[in-house]
Residue frames relative to the residue before (quaternion, step in Angstrom):
aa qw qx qy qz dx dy dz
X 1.0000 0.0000 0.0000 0.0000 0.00 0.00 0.00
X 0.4938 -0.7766 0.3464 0.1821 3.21 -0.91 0.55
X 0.5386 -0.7081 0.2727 0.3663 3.48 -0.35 1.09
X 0.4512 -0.5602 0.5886 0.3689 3.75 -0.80 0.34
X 0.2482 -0.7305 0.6227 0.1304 3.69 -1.21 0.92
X 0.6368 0.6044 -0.2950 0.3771 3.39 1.07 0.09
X 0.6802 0.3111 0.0000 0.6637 3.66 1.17 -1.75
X 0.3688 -0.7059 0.5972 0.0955 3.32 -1.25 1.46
X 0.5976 -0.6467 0.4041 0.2475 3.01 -1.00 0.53
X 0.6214 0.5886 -0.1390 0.4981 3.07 1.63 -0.98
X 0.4183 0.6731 -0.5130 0.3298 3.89 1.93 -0.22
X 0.4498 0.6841 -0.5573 0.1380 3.69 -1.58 -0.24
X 0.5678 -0.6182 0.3383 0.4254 3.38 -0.89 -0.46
X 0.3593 0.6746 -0.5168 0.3856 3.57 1.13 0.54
X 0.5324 -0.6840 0.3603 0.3447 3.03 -1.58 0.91
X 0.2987 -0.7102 0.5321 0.3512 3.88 -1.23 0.20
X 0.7419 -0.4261 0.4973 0.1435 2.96 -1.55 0.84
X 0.2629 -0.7125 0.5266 0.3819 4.15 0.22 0.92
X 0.5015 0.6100 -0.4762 0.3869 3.75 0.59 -0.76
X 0.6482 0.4379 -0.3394 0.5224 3.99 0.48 -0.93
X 0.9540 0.1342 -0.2420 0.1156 3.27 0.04 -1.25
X 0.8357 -0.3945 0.0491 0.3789 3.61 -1.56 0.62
X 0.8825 0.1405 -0.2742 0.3555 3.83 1.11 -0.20
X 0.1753 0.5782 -0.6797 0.4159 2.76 0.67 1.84
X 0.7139 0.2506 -0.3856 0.5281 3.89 0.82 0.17
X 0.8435 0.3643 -0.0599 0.3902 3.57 0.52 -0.43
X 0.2238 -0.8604 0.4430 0.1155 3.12 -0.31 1.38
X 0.2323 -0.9004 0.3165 0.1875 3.91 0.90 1.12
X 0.5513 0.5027 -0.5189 0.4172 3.74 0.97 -0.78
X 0.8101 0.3224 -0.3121 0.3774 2.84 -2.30 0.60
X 0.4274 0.7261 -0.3557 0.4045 3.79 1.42 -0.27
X 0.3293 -0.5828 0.5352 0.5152 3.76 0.55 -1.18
X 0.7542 -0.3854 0.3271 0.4191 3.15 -1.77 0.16
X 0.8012 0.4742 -0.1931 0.3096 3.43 0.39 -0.91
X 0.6089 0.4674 -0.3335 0.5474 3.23 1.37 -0.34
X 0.4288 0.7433 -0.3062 0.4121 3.43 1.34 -1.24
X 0.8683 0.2793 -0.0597 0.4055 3.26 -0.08 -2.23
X 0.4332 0.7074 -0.3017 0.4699 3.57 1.50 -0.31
X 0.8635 0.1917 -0.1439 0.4438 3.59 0.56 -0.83
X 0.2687 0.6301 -0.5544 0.4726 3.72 1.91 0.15
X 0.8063 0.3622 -0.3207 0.3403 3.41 -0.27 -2.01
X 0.7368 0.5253 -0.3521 0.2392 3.88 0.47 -0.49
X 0.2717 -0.8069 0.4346 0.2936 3.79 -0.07 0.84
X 0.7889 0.0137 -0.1813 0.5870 3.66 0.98 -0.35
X 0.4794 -0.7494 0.2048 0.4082 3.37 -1.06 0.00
X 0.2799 0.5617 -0.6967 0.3476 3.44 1.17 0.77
X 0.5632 0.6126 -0.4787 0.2799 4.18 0.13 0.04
X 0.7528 0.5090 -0.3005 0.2896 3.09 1.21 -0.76
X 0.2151 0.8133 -0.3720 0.3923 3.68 1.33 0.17
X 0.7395 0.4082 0.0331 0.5342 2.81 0.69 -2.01
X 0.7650 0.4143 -0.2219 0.4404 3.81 0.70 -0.39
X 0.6273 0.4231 -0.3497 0.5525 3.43 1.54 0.07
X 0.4867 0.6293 -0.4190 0.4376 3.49 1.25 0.07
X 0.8083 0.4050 -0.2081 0.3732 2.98 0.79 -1.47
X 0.3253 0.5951 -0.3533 0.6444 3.49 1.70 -0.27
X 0.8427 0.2610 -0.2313 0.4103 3.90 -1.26 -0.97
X 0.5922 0.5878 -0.3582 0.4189 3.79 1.24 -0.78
X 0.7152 0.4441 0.1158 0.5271 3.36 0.99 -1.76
X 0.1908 0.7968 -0.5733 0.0041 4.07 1.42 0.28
X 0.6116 0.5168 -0.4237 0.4235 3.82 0.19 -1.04
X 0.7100 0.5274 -0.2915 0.3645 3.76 0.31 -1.29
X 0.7258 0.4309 -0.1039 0.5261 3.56 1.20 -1.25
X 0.3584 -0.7554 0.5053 0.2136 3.48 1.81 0.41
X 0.3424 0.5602 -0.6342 0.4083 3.88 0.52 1.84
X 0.4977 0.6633 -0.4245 0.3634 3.64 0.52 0.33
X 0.0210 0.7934 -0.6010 0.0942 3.77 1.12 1.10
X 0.7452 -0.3658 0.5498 0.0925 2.88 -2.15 1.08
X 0.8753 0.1491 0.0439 0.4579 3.34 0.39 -1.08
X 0.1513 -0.8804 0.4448 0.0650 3.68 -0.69 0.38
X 0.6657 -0.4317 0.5353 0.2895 3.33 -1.37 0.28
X 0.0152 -0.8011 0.5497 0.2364 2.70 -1.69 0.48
X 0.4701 -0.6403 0.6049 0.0550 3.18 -1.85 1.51
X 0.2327 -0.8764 0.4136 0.0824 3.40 -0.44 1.41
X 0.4646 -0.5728 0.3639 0.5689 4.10 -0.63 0.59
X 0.8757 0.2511 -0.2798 0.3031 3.10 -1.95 0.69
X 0.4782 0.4896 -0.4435 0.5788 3.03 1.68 1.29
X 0.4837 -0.7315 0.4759 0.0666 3.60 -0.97 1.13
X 0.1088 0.7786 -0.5987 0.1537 3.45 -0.26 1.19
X 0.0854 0.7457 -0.6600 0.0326 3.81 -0.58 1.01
X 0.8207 0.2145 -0.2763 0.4518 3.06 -1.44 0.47
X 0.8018 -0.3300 0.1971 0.4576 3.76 -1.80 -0.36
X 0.2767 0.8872 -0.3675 0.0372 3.87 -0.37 0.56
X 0.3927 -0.8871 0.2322 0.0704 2.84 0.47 1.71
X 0.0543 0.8139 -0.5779 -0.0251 4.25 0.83 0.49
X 0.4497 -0.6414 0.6204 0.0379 3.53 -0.34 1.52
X 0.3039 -0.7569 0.4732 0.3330 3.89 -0.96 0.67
X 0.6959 0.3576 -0.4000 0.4772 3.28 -1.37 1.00
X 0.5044 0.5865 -0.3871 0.5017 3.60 1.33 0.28
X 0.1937 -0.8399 0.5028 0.0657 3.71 -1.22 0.42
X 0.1770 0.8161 -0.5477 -0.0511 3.45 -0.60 0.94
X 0.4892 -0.8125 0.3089 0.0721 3.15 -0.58 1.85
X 0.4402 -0.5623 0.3772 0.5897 4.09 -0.35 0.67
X 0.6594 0.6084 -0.2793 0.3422 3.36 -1.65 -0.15
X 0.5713 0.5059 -0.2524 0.5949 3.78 1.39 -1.29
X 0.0079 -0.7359 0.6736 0.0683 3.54 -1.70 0.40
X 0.0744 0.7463 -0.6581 0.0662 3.59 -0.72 1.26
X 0.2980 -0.7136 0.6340 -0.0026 2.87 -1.59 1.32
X 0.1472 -0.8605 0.4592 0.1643 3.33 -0.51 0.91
X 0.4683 -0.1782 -0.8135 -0.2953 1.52 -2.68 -0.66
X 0.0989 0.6833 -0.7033 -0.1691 3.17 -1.80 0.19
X 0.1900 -0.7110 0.5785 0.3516 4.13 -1.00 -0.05
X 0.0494 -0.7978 0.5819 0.1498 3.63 -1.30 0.53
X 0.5693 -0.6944 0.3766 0.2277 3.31 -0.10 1.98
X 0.7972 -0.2719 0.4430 0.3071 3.80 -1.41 0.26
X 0.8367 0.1034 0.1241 0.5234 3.79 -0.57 -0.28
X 0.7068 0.5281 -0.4174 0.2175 3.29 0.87 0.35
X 0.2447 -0.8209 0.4556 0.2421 3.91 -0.44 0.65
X 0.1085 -0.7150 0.6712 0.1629 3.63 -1.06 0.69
X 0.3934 -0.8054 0.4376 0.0709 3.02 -0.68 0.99
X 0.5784 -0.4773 0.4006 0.5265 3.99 -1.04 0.36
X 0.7715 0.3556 -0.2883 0.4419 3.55 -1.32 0.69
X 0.6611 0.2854 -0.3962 0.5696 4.11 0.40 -0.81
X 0.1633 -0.6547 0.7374 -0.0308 2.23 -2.68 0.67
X 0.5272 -0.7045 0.4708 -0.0631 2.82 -1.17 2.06
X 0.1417 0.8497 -0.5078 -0.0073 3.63 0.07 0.77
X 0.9358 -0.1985 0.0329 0.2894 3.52 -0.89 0.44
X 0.7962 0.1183 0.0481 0.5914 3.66 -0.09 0.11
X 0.2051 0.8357 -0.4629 0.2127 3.27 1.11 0.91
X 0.1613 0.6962 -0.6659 -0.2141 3.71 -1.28 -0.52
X 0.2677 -0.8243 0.4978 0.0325 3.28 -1.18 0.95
X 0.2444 -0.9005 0.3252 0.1538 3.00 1.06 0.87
X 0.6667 -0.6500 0.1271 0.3419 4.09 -1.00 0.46
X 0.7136 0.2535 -0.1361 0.6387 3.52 -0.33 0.55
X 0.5611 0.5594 -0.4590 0.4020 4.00 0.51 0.45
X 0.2860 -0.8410 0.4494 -0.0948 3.08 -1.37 1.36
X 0.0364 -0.8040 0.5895 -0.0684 3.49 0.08 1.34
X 0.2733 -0.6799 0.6742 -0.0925 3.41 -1.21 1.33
X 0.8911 -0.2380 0.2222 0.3160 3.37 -2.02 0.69
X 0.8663 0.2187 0.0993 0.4381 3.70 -0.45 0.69
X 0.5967 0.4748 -0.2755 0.5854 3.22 1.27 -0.38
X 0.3332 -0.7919 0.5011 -0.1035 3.70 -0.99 1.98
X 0.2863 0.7416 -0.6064 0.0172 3.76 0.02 0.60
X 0.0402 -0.7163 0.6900 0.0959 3.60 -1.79 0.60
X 0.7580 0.2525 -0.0285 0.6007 3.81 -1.24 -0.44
X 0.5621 0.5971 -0.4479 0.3563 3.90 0.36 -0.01
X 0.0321 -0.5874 0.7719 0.2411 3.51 -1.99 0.24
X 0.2536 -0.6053 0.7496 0.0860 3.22 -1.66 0.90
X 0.4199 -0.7553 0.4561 0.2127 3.80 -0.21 1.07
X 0.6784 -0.3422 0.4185 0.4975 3.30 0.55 -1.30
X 0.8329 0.4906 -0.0610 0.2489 3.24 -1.09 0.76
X 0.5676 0.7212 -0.0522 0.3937 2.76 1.98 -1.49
X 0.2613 -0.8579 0.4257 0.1209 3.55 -0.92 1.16
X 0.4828 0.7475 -0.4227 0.1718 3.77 0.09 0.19
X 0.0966 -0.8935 0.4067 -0.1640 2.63 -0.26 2.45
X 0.6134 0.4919 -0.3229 0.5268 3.16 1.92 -0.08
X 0.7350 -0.4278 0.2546 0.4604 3.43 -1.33 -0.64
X 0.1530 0.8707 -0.4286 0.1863 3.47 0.12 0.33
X 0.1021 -0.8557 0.4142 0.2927 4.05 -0.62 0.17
X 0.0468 -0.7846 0.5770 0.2218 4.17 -0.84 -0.13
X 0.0151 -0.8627 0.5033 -0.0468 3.44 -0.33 0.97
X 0.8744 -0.0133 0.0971 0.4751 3.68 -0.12 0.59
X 0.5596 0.5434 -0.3073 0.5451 3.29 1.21 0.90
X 0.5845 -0.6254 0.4978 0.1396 3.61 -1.35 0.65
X 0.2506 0.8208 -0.4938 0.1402 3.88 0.19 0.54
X 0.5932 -0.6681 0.3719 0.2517 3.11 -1.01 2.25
X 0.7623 -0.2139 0.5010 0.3495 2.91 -1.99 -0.92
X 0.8873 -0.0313 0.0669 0.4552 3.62 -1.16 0.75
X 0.1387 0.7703 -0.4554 0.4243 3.28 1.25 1.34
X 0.1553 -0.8763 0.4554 -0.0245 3.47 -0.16 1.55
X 0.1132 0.8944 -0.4217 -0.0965 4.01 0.73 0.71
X 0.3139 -0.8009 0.4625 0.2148 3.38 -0.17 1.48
X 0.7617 -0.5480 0.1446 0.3139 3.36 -1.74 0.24
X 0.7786 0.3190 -0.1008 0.5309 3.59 -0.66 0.69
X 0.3709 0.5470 -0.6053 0.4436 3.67 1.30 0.78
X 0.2906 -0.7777 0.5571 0.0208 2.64 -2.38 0.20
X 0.0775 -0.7437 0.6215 0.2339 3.49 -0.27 0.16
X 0.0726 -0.7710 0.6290 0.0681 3.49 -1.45 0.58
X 0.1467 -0.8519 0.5006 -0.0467 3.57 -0.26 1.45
X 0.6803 0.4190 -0.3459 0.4920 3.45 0.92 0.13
X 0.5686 -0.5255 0.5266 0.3511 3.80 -1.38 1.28
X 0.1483 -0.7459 0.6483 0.0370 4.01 -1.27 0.30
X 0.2524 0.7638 -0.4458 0.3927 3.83 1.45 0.31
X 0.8949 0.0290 -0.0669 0.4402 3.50 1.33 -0.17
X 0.6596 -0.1664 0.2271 0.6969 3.12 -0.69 -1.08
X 0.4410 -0.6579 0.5561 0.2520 3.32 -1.52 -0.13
X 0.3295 0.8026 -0.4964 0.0273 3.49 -0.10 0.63
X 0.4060 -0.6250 0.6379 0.1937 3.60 -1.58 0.53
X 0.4561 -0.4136 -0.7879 0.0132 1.12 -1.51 2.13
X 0.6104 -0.5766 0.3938 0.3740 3.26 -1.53 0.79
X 0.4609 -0.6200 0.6198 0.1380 3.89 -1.55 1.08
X 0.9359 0.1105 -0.1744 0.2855 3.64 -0.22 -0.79
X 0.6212 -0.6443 0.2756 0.3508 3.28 -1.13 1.28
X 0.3032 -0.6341 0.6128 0.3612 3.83 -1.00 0.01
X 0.0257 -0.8328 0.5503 0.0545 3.15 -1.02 0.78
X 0.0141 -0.7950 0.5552 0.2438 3.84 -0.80 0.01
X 0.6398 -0.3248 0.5816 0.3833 3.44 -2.45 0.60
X 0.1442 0.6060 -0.7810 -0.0456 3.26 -1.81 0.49
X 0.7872 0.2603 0.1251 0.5449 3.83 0.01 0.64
X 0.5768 -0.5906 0.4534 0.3359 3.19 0.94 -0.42
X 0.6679 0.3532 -0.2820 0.5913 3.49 1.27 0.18
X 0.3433 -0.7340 0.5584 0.1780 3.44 -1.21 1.13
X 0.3791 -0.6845 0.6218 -0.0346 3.18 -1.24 1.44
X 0.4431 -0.6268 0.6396 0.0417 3.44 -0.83 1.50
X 0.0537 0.8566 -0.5108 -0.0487 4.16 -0.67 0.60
X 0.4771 -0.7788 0.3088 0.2653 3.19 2.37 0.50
X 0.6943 0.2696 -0.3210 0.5850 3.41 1.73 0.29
X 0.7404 -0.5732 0.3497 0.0307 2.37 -2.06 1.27
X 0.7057 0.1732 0.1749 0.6644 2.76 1.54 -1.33
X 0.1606 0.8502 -0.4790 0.1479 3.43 0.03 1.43
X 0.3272 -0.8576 0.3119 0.2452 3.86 -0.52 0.16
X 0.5531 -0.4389 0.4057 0.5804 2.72 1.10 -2.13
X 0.0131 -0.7308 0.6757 0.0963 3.54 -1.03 0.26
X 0.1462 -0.7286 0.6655 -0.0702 3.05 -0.57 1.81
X 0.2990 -0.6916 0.6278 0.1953 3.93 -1.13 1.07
X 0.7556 -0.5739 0.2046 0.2405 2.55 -1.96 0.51
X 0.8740 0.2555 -0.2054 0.3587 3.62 -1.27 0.62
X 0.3704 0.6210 -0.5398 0.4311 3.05 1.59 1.54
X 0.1414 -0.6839 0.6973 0.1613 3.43 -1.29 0.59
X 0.4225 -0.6699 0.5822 0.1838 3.38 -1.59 1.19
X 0.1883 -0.5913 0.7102 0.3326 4.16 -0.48 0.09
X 0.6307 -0.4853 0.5495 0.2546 2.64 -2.15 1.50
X 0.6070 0.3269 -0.4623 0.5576 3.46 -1.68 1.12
X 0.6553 0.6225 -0.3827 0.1913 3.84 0.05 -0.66
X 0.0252 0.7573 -0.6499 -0.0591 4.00 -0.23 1.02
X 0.4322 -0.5032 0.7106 0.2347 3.29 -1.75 1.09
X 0.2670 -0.3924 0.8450 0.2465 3.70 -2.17 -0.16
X 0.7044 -0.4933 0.4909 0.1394 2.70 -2.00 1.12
X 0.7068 0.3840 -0.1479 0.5755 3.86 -0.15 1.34
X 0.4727 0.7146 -0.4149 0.3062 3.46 1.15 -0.77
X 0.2351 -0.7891 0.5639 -0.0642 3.64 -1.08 0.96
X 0.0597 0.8878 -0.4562 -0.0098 3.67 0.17 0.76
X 0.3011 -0.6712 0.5790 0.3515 3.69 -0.09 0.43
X 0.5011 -0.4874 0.5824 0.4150 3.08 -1.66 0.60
X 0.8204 0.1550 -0.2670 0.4814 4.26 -2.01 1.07
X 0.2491 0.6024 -0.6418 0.4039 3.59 0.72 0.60
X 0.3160 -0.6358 0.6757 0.1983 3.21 -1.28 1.26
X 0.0324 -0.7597 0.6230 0.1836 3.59 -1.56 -0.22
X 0.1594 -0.7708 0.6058 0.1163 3.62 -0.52 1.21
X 0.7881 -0.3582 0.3115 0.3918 3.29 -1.62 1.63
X 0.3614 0.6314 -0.6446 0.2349 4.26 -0.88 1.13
X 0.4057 -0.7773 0.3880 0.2840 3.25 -1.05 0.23
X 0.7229 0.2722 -0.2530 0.5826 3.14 1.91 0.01
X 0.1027 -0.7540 0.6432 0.0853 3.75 -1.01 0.12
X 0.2446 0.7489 -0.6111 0.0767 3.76 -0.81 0.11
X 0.7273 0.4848 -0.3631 0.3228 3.59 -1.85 0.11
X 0.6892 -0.5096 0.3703 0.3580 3.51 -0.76 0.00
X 0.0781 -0.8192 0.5665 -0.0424 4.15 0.30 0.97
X 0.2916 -0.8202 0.4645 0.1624 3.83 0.25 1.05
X 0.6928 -0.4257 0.3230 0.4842 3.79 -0.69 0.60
X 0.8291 0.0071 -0.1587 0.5361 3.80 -1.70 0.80
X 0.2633 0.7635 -0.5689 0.1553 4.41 0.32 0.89
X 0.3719 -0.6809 0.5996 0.1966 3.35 -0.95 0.56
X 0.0531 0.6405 -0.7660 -0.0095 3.75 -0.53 0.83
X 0.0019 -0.5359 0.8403 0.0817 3.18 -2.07 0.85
């Protein structure tokens, strides 16, 4: 049976591990309401997938229906629901697919693409080449080259250099859509069910990836984890880590 992409596995009334939950990467005041109230209601962040759906699915309910707007320049693509928050920028040349929200102060730039279930959190900049889907980008966030985020949780002032990756999908086999097997991760030595199918990473705030950098499926970054120039990273990297 297929896995539910919404409900972790890890919901219930047991405590969570701070390592699991969303602000141990993210520092939310000053975020906006929606990003804000988004990560209260979620106990870990494999929840939050599932909580920007229901948000971008449901805009009127989740009170994203601003008065004012952004502006979305000619000879920029915009299908489906796409909210441009005012003081936000999408730039000709950019393509978002919605639903998708683009936060205050943020700029999409000619060349990126915005895919579904997005958040774009305030004052964050995406540039030429640079892919996001299923993703929050808190605030702040650089990624100006090519590069992808797909189903993953990324802090404050998160710098994603050129040519990184997230990779959310198991590879134990063939590949097929939709994907079958849960991603899971070690905390401790004990494997942790995250009830998605399709996980990335939640990298905290004020890590920068060097360009070249692929995540494994699951990857956990504390928020100030250094990273020295590699081409892979994976597993669970506990707040302020030194990777060489």
């Amino acid at each position: 049976m297929q896995l539910s992409n919404l409900t972790p596995s890890t919901a219930g009334t047991a405590a969570v591990d701070v390592r699991l939950t969303p602000s141990y990467y993210v520092h939310a005041a000053g975020l906006g309401g929606f990003i804000e109230g988004l990560l209260a209601t979620c106990r870990t962040v494999f929840d939050v997938k599932g909580a920007i759906t229901l948000g971008l699915d449901s805009p009127a309910a989740a009170g994203l229906l601003p008065a004012e707007r952004g502006v979305v320049e000619a000879g920029a693509v915009v299908d489906g629901d796409v909210i441009v928050e005012a003081g936000a920028r999408v730039e000709a040349g950019a393509w978002v697919v919605g639903p998708v929200l683009i936060c205050s102060g943020a700029i999409i730039s000619r060349g990126a693409l915005i895919r579904d279930h997005s958040v774009i959190g305030p004052g964050c900049q995406i540039g030429f080449g640079a892919e996001i889907t299923r993703s929050l980008l808190a605030g702040g966030c650089f990624m100006k080259h090519p590069s992808f985020i797909g189903d993953s949780v990324i802090g404050r002032g998160v710098n994603v250099g050129a040519f990184c990756s997230t990779t959310g999908l198991r590879c134990t086999g063939p590949v097929i859509e939709p994907a079958m097997d849960e991603i899971t991760v070690t905390l401790d030595g004990q494997r942790i069910g995250t009830g998605q199918t399709k996980f990335g990473a939640a990298i905290g705030d004020g890590v920068a990836l060097p360009a070249g950098t692929v995540l494994s499926p699951g990857t956990l970054i504390g928020p100030g984890t250094v990273i020295y120039p590699r081409d892979h990273v994976g597993g669970v990297l506990p707040a302020g880590s030194r990777v060489r």
